[in-house]
N, C-alpha and C positions, 0 to 999 in steps of 0.2 A: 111237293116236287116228286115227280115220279122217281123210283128205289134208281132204276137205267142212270136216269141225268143225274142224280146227286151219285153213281159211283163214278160216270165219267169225270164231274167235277170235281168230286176229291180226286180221283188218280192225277190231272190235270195241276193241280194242286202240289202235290207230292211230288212231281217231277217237275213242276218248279222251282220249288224248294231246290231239292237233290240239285238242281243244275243252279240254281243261285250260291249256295253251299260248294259247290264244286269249283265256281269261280273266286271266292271268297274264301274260302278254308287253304292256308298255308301249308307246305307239307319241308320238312327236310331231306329234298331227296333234287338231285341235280340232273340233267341228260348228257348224253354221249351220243353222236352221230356222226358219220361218215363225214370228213372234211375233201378237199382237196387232194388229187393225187401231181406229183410234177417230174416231168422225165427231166430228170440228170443230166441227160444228153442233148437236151434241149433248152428253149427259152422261158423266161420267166420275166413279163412288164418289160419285156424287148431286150435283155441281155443276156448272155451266156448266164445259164446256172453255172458251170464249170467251166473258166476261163484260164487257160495256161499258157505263159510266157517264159523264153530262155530255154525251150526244152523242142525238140522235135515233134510233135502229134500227128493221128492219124483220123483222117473221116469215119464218123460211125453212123448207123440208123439204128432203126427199130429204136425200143423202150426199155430204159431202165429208172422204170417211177419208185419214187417215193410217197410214204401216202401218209396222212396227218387226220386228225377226231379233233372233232369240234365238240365243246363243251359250254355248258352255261356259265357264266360269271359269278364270283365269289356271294358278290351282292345280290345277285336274283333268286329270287326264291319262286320255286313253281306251285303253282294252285294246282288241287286235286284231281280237277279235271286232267290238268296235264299231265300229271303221271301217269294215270291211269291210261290215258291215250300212249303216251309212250310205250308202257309196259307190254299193250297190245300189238303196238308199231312191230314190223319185223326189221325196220333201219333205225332203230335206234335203240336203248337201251337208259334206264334208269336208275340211280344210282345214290347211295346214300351221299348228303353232299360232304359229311367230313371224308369221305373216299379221296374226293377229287382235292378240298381244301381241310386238310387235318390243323389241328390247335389253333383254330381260327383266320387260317392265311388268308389276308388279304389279298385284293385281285393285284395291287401294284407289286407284292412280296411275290407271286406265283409268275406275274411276267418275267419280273427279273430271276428269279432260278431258273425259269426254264432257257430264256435266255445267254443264262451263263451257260446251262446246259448242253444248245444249242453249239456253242463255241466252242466249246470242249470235246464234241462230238466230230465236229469241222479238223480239230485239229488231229485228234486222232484216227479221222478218213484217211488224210494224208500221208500219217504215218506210215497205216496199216497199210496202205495200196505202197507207198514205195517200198517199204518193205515186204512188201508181196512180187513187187521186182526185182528186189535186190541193188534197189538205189540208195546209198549211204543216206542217212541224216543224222543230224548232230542234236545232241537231247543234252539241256542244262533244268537244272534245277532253279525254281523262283519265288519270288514272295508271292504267292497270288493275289490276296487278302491281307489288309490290315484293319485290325478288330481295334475300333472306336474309344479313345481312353485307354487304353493300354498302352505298357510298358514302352511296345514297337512302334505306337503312333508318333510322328514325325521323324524319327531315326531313319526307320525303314521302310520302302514305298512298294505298292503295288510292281511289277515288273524288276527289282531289283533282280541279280543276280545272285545266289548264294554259293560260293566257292567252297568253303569249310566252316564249322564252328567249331569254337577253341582249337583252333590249328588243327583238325581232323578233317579234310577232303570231304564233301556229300557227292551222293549217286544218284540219290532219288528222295523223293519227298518224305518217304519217312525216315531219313536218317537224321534231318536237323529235328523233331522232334524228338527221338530216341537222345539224342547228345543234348538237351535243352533240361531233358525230364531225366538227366544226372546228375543236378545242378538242386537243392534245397532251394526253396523262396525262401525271395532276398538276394541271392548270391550273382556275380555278374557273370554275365555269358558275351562272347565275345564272337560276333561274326564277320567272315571275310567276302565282301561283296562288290561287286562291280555295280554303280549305279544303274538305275535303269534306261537314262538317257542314253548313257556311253553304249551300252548292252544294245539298244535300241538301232543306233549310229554304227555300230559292229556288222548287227545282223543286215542291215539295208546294203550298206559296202558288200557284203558276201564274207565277213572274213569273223575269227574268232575274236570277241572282247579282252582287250590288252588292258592290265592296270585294274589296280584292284584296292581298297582302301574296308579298315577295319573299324566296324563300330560294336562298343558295348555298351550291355543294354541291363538292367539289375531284374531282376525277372521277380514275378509275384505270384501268390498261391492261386491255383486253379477254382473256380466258384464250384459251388458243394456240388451242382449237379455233375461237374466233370473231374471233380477228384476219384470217385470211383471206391472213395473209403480211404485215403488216405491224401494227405498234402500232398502235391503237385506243383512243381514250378511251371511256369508258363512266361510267354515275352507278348503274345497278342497277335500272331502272325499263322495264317493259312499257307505252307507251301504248296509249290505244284511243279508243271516243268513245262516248257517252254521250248520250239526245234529248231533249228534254222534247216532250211532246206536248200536244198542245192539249186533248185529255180524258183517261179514263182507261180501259184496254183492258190487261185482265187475263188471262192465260193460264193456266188451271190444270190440270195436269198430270202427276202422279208416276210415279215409276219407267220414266220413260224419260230418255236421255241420248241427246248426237250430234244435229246440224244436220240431219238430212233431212227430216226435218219442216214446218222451214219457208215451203216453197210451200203447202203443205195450210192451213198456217195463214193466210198472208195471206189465200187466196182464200176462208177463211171468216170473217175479219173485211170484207173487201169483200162478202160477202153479206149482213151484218148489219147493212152503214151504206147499203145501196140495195136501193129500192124492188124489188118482185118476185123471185121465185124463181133463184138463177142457175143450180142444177141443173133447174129444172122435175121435181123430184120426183124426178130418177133419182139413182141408186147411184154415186155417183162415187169414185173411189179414185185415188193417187195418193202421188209421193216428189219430193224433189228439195231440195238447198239454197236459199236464196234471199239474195242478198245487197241492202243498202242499195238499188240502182238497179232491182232488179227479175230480175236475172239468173238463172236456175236454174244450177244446177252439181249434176254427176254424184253419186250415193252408191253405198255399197257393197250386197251383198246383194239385187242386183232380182230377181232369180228366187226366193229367197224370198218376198218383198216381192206379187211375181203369186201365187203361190200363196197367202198368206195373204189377199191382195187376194178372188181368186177362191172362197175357203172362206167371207168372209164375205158373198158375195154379190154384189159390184161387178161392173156389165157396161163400166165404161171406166175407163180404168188411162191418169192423167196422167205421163207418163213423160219423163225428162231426156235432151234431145239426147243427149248424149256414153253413156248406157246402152241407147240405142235398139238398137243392133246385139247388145246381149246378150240383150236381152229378146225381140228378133223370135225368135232361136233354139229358144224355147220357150217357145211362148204358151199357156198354157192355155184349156181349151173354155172359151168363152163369155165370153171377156175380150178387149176390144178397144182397142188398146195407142194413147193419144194423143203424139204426138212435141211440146214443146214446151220451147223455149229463152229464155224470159221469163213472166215473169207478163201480160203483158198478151197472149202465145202463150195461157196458159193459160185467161185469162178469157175471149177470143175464142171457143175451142172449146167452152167449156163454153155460152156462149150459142148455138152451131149445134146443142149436145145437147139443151138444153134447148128449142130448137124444132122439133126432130126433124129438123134437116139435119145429118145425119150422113156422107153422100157425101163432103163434102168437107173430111171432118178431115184433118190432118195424122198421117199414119204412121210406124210404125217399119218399117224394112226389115232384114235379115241385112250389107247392105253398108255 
């Protein structure tokens, strides 16, 4: 066989292999790419994203999206080829998979947190836009969670109200932990709670939950990983806190989960309870958590989040302090990145866009 043909056939060869190998060889490494973006202000599978009733609203346009990453399943595992495509890909990105699922979470454990997260986010949209009006809402503390076998299981239920324990008044979620973790295992702890039905029947009425009944509960030592080095009493109970609002502001949304969202959202319930345009027509896009006071907090995925941003058209990209330095790195054409660390950051800017003083936004830098 002439030396030519037996090198084309081994090279031939060899890159068969490599690409058999490449289909076949397992690797632990997960993707990230640009998911869906969806305007606030807009419809979503034909209903209002942001639906408000009881309250006056005003007509808006233009875009205030929110944007979402799409990731592989807990369960999938990518072959070497595919990372390697990925890692070359400029829309997507590659990723260790304990990144995305750490200590082994499965796919059902990772929908529901994000899930809840999703809910949590929702609620404190809410807050933070009325509060950003200056529209009262009323904040009670609740049992969020009841942990399985535990002390709390059947006493006390998801949505309960918690009033006080041992006759002390709570304000906020960590007060009934601070007053539980006074208390030696073993000993009884006694709290004052309005059930969560009655609580539930309160808040649809409009009015505050009347009547309150006391249960105790004998509390047990904390497991070694949450002792922290020393005994711990515990009852088995997640608090959290729960609003009633003064109308009714409905979020509707599927198949997405996780907290980033929430700045998107308040500032399009803030466009729907005041007068005139806040985007003035333009393309707005944006990410960011949002907690009860108005705070934005960092998420994951922004460089997807621009890219997807910028695929569906948005020319400014509301963007979280603490991801500013990741996002400057690689800005896509035509996307002009706003730096903002509160919502009232964000609503600010959005009124210089919408007047076309755009000079003097606030930016993202690399540093």
């Amino acid at each position: 066989m002439p030396r030519r043909t037996a090198t084309m056939l081994a090279s031939t060869l060899i890159l068969i292999a490599l690409f058999c190998a490449g289909l076949l060889i397992k690797v632990p490494y997960s993707e990230m790419s640009p998911g869906p973006t969806v305007n606030t202000l807009g419809e979503a599978r034909g209903e209002p994203v942001l639906r408000i009733a009881g309250r006056k609203t005003y007509p808006t346009s233009g875009h205030l999206n929110m944007t979402t990453v799409r990731v592989t399943g807990a369960d999938y595992r990518m072959n070497l080829g595919q990372a390697v495509w990925g890692w070359l890909a400029h829309d997507s990105v590659v990723v260790p998979h304990d990144t995305l699922y750490p200590d082994g979470k499965t796919e059902e454990q990772s929908t529901q947190e994000n899930a809840e997260e999703f809910s949590q986010s929702q609620e404190s949209a809410k807050v933070a836009a009325l509060k950003e009006l200056n529209i009262p809402v009323a904040t009670q503390v609740v049992v969020s969670t009841v942990v399985k076998d535990s002390p709390a299981e059947g006493k006390l239920h998801a949505g309960d109200v918690i009033k006080a324990v041992d006759g002390t008044a709570v304000e906020e979620p960590g007060d009934v932990a601070e007053l539980v973790t006074k208390h030696q295992p073993g000993e009884d702890v006694t709290f004052t709670i309005v059930p969560a039905k009655e609580a539930a029947a309160a808040e649809k009425a409009g009015r505050a939950p009347e009547g309150s009944r006391k249960i105790t509960i004998t509390t047990e030592k904390a497991p070694a990983a949450e002792k922290g080095g020393k005994d711990r009493a515990i009852v088995g109970i997640r608090a959290g806190t729960d609003h009633t609002f003064p109308f009714e502001i409905d979020i509707k949304l599927a198949d997405v989960g996780g907290p980033s969202a929430g700045l998107m959202f308040s500032l399009g319930i803030i466009d729907k309870l005041t007068p005139g345009d806040l985007t003035g027509g333009k393309f707005v896009a944006g990410t960011g958590t949002i907690d009860d006071a108005g705070k934005v907090g960092p998420i994951g995925g922004i460089t997807m989040k621009l890219v997807g941003a910028r695929d569906a058209g948005a020319r400014y990209f509301l963007t979280p302090d603490e991801n500013c330095a990741a996002a400057a790195a690689d800005i896509p054409d035509g996307l002009t990145l706003v730096r903002v660390k509160s919502l009232d950051d964000a609503r600010k800017s959005l009124e210089r866009i919408s007047a076309g003083k755009t000079d003097g936004l606030p930016n993202c830098s690399t540093s």
